[in-house]
N, C-alpha and C positions, 0 to 999 in steps of 0.2 A: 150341366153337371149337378149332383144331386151331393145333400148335406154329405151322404154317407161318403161320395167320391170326393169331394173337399177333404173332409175329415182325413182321409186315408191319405190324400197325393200329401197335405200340408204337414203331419207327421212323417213322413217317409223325409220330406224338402228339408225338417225339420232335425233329422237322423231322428229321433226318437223311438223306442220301440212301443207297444201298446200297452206295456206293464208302466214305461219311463210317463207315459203321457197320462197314463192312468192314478201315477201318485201325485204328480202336478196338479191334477183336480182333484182328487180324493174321492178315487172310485177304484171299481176293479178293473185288472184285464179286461174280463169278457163283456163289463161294459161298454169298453170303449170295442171291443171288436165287435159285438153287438150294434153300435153304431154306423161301423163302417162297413158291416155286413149291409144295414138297410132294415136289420129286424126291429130294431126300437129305432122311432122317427120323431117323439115325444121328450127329447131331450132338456132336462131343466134349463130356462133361460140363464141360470145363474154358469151354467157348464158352459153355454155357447160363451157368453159373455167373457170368461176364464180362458177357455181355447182362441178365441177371437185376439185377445190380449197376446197370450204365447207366444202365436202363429203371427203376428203384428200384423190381422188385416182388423177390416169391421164387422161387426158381428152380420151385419146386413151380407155379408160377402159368403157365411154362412149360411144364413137363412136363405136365401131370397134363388132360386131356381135359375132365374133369368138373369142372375150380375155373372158378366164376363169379362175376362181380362182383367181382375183389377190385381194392380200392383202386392205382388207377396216379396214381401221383407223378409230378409236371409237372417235368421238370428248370429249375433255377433260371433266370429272366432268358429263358425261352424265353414267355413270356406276356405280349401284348400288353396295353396299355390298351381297343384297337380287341376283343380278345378277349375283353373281359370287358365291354364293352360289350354285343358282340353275346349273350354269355351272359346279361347281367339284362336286356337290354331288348330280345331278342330282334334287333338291331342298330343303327347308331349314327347313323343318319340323324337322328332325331330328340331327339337326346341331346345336352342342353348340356353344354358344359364345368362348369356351377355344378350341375348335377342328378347329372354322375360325383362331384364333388369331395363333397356333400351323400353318395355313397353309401358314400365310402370316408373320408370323417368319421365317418359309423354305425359301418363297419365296426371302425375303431381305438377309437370308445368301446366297444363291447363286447367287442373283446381287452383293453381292459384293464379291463373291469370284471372277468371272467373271471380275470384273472389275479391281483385282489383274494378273489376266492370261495376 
């Protein structure tokens, strides 16, 4: 996966639009679409490093051509209940409110069992 498709999937993960990600670093739109087009490849270290931050990976996860899979962190409050819905149950048409609540009652007894060990 190449900077520019980083760039793009981790603002999209990120809701952000390219003008939102673009006052974050203090650049223009067409910079950052620019980026994620592929036309400028030359991006100042101080940008990756700022986006790196944002996006809560390493900037290496940018850079580097060949890092795969590494862990992207969901920035806080950006995760629906409708999103985790459709993540365990594939989506939420058929999900009671007593079946979500049942799954995020599991969830807290095992963090805190977990945090007993």
């Amino acid at each position: 996966m190449t900077i520019a498709e980083k760039i793009k999937t981790l603002r999209k993960q990120a809701k952000l639009t390219q003008t939102e990600l673009g006052e974050m670093l203090g650049v223009q739109k067409n910079a950052v679409s620019k980026w994620e087009c592929g036309r400028v490849t030359d991006i100042p270290a101080g940008k990756i490093k700022a986006m790196a931050q944002i996006f809560q990976v390493p900037p290496s996860y940018l850079i580097d051509d060949e890092v795969k899979n590494t862990p992207v962190a969901v920035p806080q409050g950006s995760i629906r209940d409708e999103d985790i819905k459709f993540a365990l149950f594939g989506g939420e048409q058929d999900v009671t409110d007593e079946m979500y609540e049942e799954v995020k009652q599991f969830a807290a007894f095992v963090k805190a069992r977990n945090k007993k060990l």
